[in-house]
N, C-alpha and C positions, 0 to 999 in steps of 0.2 A: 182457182187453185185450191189446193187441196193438202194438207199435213194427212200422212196416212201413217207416219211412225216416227214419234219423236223422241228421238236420244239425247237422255243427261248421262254424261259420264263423269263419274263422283269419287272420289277418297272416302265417300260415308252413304253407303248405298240406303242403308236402314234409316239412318235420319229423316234421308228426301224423304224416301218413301213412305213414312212414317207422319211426318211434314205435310206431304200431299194427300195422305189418305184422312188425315185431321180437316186439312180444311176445305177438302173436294169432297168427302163423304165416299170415295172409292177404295177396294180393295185391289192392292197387288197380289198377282197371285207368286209361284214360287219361281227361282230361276229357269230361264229357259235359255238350254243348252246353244241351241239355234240363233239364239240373237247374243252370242257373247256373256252368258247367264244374267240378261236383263231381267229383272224382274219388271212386268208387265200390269199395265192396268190398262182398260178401254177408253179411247177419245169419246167426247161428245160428236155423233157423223158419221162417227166409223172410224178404225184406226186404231191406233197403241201409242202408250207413251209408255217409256224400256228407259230405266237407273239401273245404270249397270257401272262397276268397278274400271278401270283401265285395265285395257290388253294387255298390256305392257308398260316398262317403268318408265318411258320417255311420252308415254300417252298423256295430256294433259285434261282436266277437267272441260267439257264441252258441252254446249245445249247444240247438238245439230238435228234441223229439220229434213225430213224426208218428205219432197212433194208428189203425189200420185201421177205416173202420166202413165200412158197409153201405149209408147214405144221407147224405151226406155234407150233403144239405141242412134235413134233419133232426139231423142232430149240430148242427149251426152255430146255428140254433133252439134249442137244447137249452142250447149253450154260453150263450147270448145271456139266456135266461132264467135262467140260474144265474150271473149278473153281469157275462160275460166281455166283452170288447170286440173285437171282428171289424178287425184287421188287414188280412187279403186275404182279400177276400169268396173263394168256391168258385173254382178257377182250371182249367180241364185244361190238361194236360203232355201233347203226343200222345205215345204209347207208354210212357207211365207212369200216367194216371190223373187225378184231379183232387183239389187239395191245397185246403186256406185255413189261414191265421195265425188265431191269438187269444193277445191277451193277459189274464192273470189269475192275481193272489197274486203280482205283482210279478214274475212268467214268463213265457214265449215258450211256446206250446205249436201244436200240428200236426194237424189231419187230412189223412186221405188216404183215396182210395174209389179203386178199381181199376175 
């Protein structure tokens, strides 16, 4: 398994980032449009980690991970059968890929297919 994009969603974008860049030695670079203006810095492997603000007012602060698979409409099936509930059916992102939400075990959790 794999983290290929991992989402904090914060009341205080600057701090995290500000926070993670102190004691990872990494820079964020500037909002990006396409991930909900996360601002972006690169995983250790490959990948992104995105601090980004809430969509909206009833969006709650959130660490969700996105796992890389292979067919992303086959994970979703997969999830769906092993009890999960499908948040945002399969989405693409042009120039990132295409992502979907599930929630399950009381978590937010991510795929993501390149």
């Amino acid at each position: 398994m794999q983290v290929y994009y991992l989402e904090i969603v914060s009341k205080d974008v600057e701090s995290v980032c500000t926070a993670y860049e102190a004691a990872n030695g990494v820079r964020f670079g500037a909002p990006d449009p396409g991930l909900g203006h996360a601002r972006t810095a690169p995983l250790a492997g490959g990948g992104l980690v995105g601090v980004r603000a809430p969509l909206r007012t009833t969006e709650e602060p959130v660490v969700r991970p996105y796992w890389l698979v292979a067919d992303i409409e086959a994970a979703v099936a997969a999830v769906v059968q092993a009890g999960g509930f499908v948040a945002v059916e399969p989405t693409p992102i042009p120039g990132h890929g295409t992502f979907a939400i599930y929630l399950q075990g009381g978590n937010d959790h991510g795929l993501w297919q390149l």
